[in-house]
N, C-alpha and C positions, 0 to 999 in steps of 0.2 A: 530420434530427433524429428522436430516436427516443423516441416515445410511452410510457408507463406509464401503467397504471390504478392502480398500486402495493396491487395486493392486494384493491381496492374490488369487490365485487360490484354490476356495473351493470345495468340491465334495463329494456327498452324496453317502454313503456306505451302507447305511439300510433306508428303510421305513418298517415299521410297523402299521397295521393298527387296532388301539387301542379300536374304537368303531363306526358303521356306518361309517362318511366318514371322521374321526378324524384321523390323520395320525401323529406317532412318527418319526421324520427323525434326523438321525444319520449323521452328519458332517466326514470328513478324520480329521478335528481337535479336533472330540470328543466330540463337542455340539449336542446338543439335543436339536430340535423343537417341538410343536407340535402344528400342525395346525388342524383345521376342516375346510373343504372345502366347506360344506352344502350350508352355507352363500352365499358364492362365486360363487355356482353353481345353486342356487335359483337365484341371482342379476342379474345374466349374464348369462339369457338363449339363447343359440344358437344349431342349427340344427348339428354340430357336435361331441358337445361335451351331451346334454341333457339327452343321455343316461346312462350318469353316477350317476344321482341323483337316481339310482337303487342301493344298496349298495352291491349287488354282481356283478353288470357290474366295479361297482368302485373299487373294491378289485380287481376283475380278471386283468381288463386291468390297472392294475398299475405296471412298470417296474422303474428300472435303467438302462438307457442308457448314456455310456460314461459318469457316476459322474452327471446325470441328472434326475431326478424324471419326467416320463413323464407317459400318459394314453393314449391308443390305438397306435396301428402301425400307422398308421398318426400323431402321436403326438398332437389327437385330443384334449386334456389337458396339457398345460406346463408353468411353469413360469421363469422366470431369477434367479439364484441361491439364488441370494440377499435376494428373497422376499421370500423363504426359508427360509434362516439362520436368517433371524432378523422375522420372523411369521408374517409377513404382506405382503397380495397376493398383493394388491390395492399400495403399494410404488414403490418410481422409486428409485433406490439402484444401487451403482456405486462399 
């Protein structure tokens, strides 16, 4: 099944991070995610990002930028709002 935001500009106001790399993310509309990223970051090893499956590189370098959940100042970690709000990294959400 295939997700829409239908046009909505959404923007994350809180992440929380609930247990190792398990993240509660707080919506401007008030929903609440949560994701574990473990999975996703075990799947898709890459030389930029690989340092985050340390659960204190993953905790520290996790910000909000501009309504955006990202990880390191390169935005070595980031997804499309979409696969946020509906808790699926791996969807393509419109």
């Amino acid at each position: 099944m295939k997700h829409e935001l239908d046009g909505r500009i959404i923007r994350v106001v809180k992440a929380e991070i609930l247990k190792g790399h398990t993240v509660a993310i707080t919506f401007d509309d008030g929903k609440v995610t949560v994701i574990d990223f473990k999975p996703f970051l075990l799947a898709h090893p890459h030389e930029c990002s690989d340092y985050l499956l340390d659960e204190e590189e993953f905790a520290k370098n996790m910000e909000i930028v501009y309504g955006d959940l990202v990880w390191g100042e390169n935005y070595d970690l980031s997804f499309p709002i979409g696969n946020y709000y509906f808790g699926d990294l791996e969807g393509d959400y419109e």
